[in-house]
C-alpha positions as protocol buffer text, in pm:
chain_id: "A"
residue {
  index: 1
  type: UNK
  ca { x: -211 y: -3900 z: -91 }
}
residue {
  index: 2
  type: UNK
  ca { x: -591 y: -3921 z: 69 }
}
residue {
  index: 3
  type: UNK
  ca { x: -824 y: -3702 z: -138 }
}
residue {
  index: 4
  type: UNK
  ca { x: -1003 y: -3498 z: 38 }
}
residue {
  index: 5
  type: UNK
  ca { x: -1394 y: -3453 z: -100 }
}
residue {
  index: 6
  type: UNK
  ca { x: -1554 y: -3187 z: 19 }
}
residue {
  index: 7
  type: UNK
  ca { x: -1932 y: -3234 z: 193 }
}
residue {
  index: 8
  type: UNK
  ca { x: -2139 y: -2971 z: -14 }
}
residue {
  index: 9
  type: UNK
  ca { x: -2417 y: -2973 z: 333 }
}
residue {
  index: 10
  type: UNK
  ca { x: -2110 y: -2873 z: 543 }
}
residue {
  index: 11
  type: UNK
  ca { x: -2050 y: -2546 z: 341 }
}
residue {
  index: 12
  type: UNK
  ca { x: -2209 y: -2172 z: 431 }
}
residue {
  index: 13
  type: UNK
  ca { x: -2232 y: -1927 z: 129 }
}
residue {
  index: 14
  type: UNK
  ca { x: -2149 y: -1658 z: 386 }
}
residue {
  index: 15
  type: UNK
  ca { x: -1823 y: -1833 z: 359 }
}
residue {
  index: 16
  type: UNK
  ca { x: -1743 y: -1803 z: -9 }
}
residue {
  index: 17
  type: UNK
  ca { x: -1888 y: -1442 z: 60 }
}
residue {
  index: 18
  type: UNK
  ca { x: -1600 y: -1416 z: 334 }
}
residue {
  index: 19
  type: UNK
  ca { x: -1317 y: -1565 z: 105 }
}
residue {
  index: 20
  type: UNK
  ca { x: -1410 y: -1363 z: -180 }
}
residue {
  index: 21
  type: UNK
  ca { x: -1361 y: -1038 z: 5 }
}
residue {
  index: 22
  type: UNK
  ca { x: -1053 y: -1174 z: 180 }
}
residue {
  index: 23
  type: UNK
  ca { x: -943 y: -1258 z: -195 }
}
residue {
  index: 24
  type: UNK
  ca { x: -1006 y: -878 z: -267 }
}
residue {
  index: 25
  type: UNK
  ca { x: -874 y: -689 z: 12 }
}
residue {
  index: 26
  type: UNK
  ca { x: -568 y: -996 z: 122 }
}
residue {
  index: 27
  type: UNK
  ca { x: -648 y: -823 z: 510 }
}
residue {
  index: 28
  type: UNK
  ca { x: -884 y: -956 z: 748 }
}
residue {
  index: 29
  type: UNK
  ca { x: -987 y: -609 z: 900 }
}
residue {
  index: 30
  type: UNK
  ca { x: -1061 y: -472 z: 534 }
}
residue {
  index: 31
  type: UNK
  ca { x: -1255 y: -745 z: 430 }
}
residue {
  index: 32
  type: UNK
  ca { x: -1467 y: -750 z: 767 }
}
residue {
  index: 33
  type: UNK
  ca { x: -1503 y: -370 z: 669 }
}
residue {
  index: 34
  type: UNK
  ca { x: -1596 y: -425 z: 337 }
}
residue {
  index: 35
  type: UNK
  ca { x: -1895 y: -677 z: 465 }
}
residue {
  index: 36
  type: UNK
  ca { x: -1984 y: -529 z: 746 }
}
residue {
  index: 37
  type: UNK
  ca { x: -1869 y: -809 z: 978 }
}
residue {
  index: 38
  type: UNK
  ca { x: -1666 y: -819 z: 1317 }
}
residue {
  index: 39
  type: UNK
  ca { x: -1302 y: -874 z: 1253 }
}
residue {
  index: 40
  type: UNK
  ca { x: -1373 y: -1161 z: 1515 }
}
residue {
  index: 41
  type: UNK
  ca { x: -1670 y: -1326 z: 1330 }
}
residue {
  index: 42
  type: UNK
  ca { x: -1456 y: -1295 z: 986 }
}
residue {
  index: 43
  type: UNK
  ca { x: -1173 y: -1498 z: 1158 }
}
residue {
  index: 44
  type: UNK
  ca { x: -1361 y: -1693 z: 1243 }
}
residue {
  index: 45
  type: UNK
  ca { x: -1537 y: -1784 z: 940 }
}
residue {
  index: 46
  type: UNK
  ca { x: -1155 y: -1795 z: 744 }
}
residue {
  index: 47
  type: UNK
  ca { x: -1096 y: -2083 z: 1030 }
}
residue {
  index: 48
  type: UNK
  ca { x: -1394 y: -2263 z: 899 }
}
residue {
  index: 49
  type: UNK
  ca { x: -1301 y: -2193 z: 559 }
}
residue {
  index: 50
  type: UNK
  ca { x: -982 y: -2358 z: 623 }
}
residue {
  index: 51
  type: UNK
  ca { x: -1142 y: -2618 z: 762 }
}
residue {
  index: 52
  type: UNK
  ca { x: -1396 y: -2683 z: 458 }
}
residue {
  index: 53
  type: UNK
  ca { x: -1088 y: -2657 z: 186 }
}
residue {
  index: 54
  type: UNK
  ca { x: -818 y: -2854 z: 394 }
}
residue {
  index: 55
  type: UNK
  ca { x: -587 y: -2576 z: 334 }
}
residue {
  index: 56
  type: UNK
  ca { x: -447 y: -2248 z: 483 }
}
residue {
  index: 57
  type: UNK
  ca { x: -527 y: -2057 z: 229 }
}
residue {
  index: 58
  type: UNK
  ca { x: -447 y: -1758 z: 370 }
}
residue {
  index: 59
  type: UNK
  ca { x: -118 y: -1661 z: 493 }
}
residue {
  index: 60
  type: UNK
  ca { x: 25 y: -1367 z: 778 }
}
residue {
  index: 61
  type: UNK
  ca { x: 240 y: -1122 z: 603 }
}
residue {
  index: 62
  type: UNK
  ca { x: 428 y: -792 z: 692 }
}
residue {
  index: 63
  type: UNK
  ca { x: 206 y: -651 z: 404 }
}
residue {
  index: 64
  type: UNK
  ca { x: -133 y: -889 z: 473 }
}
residue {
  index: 65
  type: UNK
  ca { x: -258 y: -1206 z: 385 }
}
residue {
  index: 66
  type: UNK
  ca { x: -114 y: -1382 z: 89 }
}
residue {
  index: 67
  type: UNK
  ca { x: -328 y: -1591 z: -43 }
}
residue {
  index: 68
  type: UNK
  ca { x: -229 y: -1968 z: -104 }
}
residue {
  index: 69
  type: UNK
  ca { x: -178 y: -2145 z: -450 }
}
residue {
  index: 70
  type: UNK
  ca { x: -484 y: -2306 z: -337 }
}
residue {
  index: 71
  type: UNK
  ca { x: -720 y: -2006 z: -255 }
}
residue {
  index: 72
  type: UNK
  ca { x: -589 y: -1864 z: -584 }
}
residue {
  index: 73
  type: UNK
  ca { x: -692 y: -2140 z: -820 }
}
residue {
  index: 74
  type: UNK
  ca { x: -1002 y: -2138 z: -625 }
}
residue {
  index: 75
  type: UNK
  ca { x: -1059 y: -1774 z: -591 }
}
residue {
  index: 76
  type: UNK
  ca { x: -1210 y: -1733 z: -1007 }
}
residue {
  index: 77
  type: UNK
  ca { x: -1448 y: -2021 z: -977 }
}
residue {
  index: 78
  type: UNK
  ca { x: -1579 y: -1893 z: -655 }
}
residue {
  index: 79
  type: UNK
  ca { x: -1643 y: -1524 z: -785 }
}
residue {
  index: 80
  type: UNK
  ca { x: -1837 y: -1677 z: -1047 }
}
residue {
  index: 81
  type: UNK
  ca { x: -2043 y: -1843 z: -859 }
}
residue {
  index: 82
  type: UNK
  ca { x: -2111 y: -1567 z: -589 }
}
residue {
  index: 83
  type: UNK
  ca { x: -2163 y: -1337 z: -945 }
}
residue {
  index: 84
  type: UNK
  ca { x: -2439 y: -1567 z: -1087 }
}
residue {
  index: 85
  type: UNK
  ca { x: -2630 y: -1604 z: -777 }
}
residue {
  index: 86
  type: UNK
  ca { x: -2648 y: -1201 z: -758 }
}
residue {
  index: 87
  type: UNK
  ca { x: -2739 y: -1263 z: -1093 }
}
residue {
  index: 88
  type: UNK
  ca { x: -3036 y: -1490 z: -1060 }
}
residue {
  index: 89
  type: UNK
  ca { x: -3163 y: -1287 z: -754 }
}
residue {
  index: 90
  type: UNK
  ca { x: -3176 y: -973 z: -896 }
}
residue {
  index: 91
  type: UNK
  ca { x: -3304 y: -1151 z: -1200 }
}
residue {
  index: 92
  type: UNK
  ca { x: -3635 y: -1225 z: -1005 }
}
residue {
  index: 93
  type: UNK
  ca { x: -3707 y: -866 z: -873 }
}
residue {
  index: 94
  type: UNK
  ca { x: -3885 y: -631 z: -1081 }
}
residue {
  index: 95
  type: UNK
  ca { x: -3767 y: -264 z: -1180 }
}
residue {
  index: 96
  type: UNK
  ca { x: -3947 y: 17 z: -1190 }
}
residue {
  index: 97
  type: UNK
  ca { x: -3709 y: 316 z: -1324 }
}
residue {
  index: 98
  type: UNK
  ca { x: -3943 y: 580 z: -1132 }
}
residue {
  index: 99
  type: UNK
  ca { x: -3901 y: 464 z: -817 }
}
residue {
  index: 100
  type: UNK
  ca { x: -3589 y: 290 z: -824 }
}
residue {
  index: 101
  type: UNK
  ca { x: -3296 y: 403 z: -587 }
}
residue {
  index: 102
  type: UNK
  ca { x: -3058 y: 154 z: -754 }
}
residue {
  index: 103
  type: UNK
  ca { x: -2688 y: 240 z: -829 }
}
residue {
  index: 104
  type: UNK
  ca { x: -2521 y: 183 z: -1174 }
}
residue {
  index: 105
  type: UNK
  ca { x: -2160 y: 174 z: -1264 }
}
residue {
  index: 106
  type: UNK
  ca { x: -1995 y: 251 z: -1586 }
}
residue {
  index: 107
  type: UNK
  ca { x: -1625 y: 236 z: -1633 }
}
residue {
  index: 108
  type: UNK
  ca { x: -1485 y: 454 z: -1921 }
}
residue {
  index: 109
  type: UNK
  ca { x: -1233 y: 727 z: -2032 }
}
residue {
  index: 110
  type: UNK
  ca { x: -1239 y: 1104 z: -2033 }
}
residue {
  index: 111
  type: UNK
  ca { x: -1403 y: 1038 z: -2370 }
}
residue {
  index: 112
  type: UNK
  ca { x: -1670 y: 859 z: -2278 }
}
residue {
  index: 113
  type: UNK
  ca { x: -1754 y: 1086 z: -1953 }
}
residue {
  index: 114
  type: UNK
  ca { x: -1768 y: 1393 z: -2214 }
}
residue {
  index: 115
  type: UNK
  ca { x: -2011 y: 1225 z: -2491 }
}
residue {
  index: 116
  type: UNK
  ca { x: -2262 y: 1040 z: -2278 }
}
residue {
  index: 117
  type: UNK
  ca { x: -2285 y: 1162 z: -1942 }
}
residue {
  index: 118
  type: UNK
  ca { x: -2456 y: 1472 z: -1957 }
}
residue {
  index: 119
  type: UNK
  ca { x: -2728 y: 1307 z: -2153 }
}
residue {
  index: 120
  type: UNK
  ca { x: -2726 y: 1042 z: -1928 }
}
residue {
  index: 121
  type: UNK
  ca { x: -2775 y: 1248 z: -1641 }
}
residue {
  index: 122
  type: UNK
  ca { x: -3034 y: 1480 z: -1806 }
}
residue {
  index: 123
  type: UNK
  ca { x: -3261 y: 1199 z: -1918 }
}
residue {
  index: 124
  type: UNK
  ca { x: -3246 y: 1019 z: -1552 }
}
residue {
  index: 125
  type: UNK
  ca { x: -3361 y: 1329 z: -1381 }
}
residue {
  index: 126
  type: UNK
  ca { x: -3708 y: 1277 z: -1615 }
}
residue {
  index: 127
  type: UNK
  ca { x: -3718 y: 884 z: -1601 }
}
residue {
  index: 128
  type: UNK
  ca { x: -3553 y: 780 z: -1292 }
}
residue {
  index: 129
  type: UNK
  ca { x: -3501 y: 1044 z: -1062 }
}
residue {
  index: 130
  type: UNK
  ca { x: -3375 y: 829 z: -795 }
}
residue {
  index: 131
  type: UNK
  ca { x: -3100 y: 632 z: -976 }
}
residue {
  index: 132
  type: UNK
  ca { x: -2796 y: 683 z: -896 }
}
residue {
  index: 133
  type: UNK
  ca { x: -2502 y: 676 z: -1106 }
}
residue {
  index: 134
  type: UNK
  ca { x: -2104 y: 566 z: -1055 }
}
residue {
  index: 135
  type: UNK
  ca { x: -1818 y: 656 z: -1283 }
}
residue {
  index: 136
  type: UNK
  ca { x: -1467 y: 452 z: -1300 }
}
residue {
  index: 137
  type: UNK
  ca { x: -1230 y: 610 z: -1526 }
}
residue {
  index: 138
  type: UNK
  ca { x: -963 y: 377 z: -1662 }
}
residue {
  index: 139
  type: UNK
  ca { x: -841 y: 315 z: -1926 }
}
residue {
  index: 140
  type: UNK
  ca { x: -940 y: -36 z: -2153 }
}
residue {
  index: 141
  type: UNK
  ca { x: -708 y: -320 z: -2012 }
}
residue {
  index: 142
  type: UNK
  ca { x: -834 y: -198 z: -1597 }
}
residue {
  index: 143
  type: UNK
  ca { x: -1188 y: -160 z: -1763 }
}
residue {
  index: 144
  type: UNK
  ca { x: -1243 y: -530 z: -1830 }
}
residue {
  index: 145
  type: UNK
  ca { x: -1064 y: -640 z: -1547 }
}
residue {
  index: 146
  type: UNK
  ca { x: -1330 y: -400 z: -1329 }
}
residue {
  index: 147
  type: UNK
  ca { x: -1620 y: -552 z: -1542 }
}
residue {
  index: 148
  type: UNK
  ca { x: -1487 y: -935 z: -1486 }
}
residue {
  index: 149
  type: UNK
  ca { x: -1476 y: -843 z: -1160 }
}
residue {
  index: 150
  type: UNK
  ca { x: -1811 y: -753 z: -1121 }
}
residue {
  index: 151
  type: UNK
  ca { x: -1755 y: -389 z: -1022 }
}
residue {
  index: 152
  type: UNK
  ca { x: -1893 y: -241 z: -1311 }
}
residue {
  index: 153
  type: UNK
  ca { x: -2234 y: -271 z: -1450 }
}
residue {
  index: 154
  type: UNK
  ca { x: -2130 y: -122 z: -1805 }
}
residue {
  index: 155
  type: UNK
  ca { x: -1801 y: -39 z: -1962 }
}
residue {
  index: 156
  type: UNK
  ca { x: -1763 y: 252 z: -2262 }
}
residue {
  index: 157
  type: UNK
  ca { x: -1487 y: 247 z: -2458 }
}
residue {
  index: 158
  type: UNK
  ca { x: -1277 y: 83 z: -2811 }
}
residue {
  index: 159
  type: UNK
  ca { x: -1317 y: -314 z: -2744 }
}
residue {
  index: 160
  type: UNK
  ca { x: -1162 y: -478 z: -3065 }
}
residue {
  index: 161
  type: UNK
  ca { x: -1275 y: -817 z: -2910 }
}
residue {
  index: 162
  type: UNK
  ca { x: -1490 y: -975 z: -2689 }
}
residue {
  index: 163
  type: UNK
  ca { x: -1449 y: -1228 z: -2375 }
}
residue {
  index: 164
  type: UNK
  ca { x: -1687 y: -1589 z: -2422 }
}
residue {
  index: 165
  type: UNK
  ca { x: -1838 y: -1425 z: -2070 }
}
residue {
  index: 166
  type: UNK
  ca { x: -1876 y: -1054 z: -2249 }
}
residue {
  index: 167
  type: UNK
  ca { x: -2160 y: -924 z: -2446 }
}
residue {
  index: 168
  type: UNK
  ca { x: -2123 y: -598 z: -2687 }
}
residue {
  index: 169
  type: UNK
  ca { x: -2280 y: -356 z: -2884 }
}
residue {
  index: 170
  type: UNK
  ca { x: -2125 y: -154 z: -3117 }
}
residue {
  index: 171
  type: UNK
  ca { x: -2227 y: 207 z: -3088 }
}
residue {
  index: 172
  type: UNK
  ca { x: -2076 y: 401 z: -3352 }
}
residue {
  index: 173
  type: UNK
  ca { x: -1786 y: 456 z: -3599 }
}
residue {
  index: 174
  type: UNK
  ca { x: -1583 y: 803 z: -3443 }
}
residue {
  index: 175
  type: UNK
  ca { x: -1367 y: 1010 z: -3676 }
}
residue {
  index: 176
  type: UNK
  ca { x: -1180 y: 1307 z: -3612 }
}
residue {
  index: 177
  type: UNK
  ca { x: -1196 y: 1660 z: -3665 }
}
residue {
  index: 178
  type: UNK
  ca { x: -969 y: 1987 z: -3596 }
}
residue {
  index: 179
  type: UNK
  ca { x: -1102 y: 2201 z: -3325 }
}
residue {
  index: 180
  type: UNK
  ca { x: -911 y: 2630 z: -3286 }
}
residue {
  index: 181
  type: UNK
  ca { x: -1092 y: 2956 z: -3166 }
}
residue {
  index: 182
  type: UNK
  ca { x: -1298 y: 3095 z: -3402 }
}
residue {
  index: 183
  type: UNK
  ca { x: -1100 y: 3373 z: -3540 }
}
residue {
  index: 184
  type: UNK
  ca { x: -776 y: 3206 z: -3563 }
}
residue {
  index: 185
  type: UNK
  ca { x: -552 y: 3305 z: -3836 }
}
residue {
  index: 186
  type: UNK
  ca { x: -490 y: 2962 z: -3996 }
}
residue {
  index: 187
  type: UNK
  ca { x: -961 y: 2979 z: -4048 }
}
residue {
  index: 188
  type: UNK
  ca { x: -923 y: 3314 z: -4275 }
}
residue {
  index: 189
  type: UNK
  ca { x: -828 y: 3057 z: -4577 }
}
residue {
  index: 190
  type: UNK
  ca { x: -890 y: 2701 z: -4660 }
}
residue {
  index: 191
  type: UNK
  ca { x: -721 y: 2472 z: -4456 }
}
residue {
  index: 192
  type: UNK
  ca { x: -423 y: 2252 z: -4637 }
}
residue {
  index: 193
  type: UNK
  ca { x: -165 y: 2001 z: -4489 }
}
residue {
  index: 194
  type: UNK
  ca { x: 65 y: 2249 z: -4452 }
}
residue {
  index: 195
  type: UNK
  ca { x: -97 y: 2499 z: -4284 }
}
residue {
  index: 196
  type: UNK
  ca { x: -209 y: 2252 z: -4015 }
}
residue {
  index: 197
  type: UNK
  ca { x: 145 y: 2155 z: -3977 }
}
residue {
  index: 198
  type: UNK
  ca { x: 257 y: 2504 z: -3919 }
}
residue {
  index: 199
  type: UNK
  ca { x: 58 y: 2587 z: -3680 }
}
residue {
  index: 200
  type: UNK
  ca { x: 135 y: 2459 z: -3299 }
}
residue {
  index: 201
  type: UNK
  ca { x: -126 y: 2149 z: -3149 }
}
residue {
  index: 202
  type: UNK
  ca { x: -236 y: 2086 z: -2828 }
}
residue {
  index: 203
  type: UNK
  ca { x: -281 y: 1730 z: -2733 }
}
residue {
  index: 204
  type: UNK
  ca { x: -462 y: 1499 z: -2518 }
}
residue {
  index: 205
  type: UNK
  ca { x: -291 y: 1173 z: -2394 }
}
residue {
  index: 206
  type: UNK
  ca { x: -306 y: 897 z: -2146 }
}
residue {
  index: 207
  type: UNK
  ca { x: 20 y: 881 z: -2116 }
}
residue {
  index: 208
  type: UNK
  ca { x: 112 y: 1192 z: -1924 }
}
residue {
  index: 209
  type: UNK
  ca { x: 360 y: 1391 z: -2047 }
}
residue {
  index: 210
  type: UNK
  ca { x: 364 y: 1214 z: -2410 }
}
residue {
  index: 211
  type: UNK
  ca { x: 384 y: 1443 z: -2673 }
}
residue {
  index: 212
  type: UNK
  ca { x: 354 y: 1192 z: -2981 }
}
residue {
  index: 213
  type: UNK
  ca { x: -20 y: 1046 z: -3039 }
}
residue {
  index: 214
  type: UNK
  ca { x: -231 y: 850 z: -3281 }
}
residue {
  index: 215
  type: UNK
  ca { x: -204 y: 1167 z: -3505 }
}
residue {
  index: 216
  type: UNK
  ca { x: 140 y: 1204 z: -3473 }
}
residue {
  index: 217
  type: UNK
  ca { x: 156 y: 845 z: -3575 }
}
residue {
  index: 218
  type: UNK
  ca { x: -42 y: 904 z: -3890 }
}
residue {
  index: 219
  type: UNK
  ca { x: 194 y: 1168 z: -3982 }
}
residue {
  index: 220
  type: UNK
  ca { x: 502 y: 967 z: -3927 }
}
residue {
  index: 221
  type: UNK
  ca { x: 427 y: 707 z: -4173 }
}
residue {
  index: 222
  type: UNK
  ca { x: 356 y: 990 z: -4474 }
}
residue {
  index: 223
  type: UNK
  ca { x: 703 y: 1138 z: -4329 }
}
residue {
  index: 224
  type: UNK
  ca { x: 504 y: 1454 z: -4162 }
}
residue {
  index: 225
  type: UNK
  ca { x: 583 y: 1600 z: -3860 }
}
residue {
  index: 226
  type: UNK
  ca { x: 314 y: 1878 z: -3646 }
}
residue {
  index: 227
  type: UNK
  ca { x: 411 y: 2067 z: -3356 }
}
residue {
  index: 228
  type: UNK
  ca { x: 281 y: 1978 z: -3069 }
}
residue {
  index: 229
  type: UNK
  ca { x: 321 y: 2227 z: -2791 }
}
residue {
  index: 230
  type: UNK
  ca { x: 153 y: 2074 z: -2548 }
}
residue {
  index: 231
  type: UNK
  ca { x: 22 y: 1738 z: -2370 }
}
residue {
  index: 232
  type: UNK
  ca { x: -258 y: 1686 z: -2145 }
}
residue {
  index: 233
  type: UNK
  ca { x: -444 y: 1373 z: -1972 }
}
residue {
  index: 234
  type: UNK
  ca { x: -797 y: 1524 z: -1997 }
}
residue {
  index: 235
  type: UNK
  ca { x: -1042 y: 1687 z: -2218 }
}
residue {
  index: 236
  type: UNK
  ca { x: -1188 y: 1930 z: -1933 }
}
residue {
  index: 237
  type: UNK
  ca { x: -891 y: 2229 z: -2006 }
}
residue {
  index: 238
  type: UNK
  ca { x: -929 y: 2177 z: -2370 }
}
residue {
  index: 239
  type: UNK
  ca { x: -1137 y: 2425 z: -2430 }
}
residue {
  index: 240
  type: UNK
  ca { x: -1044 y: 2668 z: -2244 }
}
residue {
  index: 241
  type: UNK
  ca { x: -629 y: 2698 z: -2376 }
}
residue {
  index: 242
  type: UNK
  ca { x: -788 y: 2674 z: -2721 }
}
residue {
  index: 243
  type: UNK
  ca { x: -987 y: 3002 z: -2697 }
}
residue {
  index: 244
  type: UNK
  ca { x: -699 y: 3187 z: -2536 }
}
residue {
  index: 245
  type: UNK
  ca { x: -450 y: 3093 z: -2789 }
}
residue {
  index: 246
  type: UNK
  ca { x: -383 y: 2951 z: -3121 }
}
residue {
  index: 247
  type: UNK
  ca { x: -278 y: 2601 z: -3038 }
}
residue {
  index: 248
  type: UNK
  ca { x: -531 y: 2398 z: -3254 }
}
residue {
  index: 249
  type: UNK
  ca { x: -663 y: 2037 z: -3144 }
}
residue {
  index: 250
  type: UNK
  ca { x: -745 y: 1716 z: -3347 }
}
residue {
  index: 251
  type: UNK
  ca { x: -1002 y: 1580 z: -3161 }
}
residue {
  index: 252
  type: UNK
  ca { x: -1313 y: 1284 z: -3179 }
}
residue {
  index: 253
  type: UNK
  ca { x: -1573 y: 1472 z: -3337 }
}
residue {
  index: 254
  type: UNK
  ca { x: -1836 y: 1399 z: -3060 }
}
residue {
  index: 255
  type: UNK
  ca { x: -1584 y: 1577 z: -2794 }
}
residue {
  index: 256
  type: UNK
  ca { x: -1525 y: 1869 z: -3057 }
}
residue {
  index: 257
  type: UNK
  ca { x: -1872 y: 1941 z: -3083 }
}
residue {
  index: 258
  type: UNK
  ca { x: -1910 y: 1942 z: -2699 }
}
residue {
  index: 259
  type: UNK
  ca { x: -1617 y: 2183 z: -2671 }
}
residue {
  index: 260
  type: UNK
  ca { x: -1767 y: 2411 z: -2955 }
}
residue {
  index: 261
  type: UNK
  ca { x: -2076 y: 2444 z: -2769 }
}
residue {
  index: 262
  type: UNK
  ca { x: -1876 y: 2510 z: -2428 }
}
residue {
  index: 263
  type: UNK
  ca { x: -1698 y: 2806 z: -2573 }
}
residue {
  index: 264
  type: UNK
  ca { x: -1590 y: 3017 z: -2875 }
}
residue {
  index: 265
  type: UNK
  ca { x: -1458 y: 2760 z: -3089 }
}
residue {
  index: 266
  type: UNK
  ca { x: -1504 y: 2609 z: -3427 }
}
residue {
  index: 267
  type: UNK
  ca { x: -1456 y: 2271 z: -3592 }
}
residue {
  index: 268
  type: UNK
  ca { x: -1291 y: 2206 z: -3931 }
}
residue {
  index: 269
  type: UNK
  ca { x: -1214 y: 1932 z: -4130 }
}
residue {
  index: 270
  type: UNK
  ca { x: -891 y: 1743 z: -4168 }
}
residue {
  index: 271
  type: UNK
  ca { x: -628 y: 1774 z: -4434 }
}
residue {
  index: 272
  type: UNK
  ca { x: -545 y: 1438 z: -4415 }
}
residue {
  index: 273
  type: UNK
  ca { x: -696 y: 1088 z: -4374 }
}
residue {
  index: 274
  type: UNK
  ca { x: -653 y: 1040 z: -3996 }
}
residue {
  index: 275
  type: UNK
  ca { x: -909 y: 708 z: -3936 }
}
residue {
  index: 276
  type: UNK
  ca { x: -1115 y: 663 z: -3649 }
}
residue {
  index: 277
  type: UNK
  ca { x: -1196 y: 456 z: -3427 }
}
residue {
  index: 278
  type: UNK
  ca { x: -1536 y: 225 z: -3286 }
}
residue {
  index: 279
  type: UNK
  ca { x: -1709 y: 242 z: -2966 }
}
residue {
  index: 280
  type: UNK
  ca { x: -1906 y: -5 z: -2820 }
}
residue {
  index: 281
  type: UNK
  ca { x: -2033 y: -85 z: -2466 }
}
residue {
  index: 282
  type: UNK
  ca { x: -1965 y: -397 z: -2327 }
}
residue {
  index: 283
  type: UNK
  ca { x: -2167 y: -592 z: -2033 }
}
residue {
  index: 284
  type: UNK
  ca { x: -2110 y: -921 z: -1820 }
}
residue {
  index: 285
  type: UNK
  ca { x: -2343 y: -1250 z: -2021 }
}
residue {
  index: 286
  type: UNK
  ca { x: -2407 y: -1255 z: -1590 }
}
residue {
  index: 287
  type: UNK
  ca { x: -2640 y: -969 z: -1590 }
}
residue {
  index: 288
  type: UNK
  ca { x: -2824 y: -1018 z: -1951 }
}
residue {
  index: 289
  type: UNK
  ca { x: -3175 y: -1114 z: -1788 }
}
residue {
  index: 290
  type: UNK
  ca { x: -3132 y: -902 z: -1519 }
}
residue {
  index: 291
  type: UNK
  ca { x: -3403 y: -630 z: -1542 }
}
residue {
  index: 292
  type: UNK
  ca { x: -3238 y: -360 z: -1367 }
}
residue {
  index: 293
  type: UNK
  ca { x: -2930 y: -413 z: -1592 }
}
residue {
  index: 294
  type: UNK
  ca { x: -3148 y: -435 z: -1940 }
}
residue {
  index: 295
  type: UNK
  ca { x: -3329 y: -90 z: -1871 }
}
residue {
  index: 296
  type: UNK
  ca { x: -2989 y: 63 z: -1797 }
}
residue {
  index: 297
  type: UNK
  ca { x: -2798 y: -59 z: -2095 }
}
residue {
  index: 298
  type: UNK
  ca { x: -3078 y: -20 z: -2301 }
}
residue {
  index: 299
  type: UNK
  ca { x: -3112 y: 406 z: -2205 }
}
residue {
  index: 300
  type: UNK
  ca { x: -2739 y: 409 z: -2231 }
}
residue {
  index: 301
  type: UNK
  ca { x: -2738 y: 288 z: -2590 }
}
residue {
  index: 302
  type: UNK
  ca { x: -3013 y: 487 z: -2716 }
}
residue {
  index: 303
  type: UNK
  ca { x: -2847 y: 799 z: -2623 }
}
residue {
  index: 304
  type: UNK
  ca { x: -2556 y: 702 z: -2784 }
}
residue {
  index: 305
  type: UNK
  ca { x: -2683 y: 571 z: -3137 }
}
């Protein structure tokens, strides 16, 4: 079989631009959206693509274009590359946080939308009135797919480990607390194990409709059991149920305190060891030197340590 070599003179980087969002979006007329291109002139730059790589790959389907075994082994080494030249270019520019219109990304949970972005926002409109700021919410395995990707610029959440290609720092160590409407009958008294289990819990969860979380876990293995009455996928209604009822939550202790200073509520300690957890926020290595990217991460992690 004749190798074929490829002639590094005879290749555009408006084509690895094209293939990359052909890659993405498998659909010519999505990708020419996505870059702003004629469907036309991003047909024709696949045909010179195909020309450059001696290969298809891209294939018609009834659902799009399915990319090739060829364009697929290709496709991570060619992000990378597109990544570190962004990189290096935006490396060179200087930042100035007054006048800067840039958009940042962070990708996090519910959690991390309640603890840091109304800081976040409040100390931008002083420093950097013109940035502009993007939120992904997903959950950890999406978030460092997103941030591999190069679609996010920072990512807030648990990361146990770390990627070769990932830099972290460790924010803090969260613990958690019980949150109820002040007034509620189970506060008149000290609170013990048992009256914590005899009261009914509301609880938040990912997994919609799951009524069994990391407390319920921690119960389990000392043979406990709460009452949980009811399950929900964000932190925004928390507050309110809890201060028209007396369902108590076991909540982080940085989301408690934001709900305690939302509405009538008041925080108590656990009767029980329950652990914790650490957060950390987590960057590409790609963007370390990039200026832009240093002054974000930097005002990110000061608000949060």
């Amino acid at each position: 079989m004749a190798i074929h070599h490829i002639n590094l003179a005879a290749i555009d980087l408006n084509l690895l631009v094209v293939f990359d969002a052909l890659m993405t979006e498998q659909h010519v007329t999505r990708a020419a959206d996505k870059l702003g291109l004629s469907q036309p002139a991003t047909s024709n730059a696949l045909a010179r693509l195909r020309s450059v790589f001696n290969d298809a790959l891209f294939v018609r389907t009834s659902t799009g274009m399915q990319p090739t075994p060829k364009a697929q082994a290709l496709a991570e080494p060619i992000q990378h590359v597109l990544l570190q030249i962004q990189a290096t270019l935006n490396s060179s520019s200087e930042f100035d946080p007054q006048t800067s219109d840039q958009i940042f990304t962070i990708g996090t949970t519910d959690y991390g939308e309640f603890i840091l972005l109304p800081n976040l926002m409040a100390q931008l409109q002083t420093i950097a009135p013109h940035v502009r700021i993007q939120v992904w919410a997903a959950e950890r395995p999406q978030l460092i797919k997103l941030l591999d990707d190069g679609q996010l610029d920072l990512a807030l959440g648990v990361f146990p480990d770390c990627a070769s290609w990932q830099a972290k720092q460790v924010l803090f160590q969260e613990q958690f607390v019980g949150v109820a409407r002040k007034n509620h009958p189970m506060l008149t008294e000290p609170i013990t194990l048992a009256s914590y289990l005899a009261v009914h819990h509301l609880l938040v969860s990912t997994h919609q409709g799951d009524l069994f979380g990391w407390i319920d876990q921690v119960l389990a293995q000392q043979n406990l059991k709460r009452q949980v009455t009811i399950a929900v996928p964000h932190f925004l209604v928390v507050p309110s149920i809890l201060a028209q009822t007396d369902l108590v939550a076991t909540l982080a202790k940085r989301v408690a305190q934001v709900c305690t200073e939302m509405l009538n509520l008041q925080v108590f300690p656990l009767p029980f060891e329950a652990g914790g957890f650490e957060m950390s926020l987590l960057w590409h290595r790609k963007n370390a030197d990039d200026l832009a990217h240093q002054w974000f991460r930097q005002t990110a992690i000061k608000l949060l340590t």
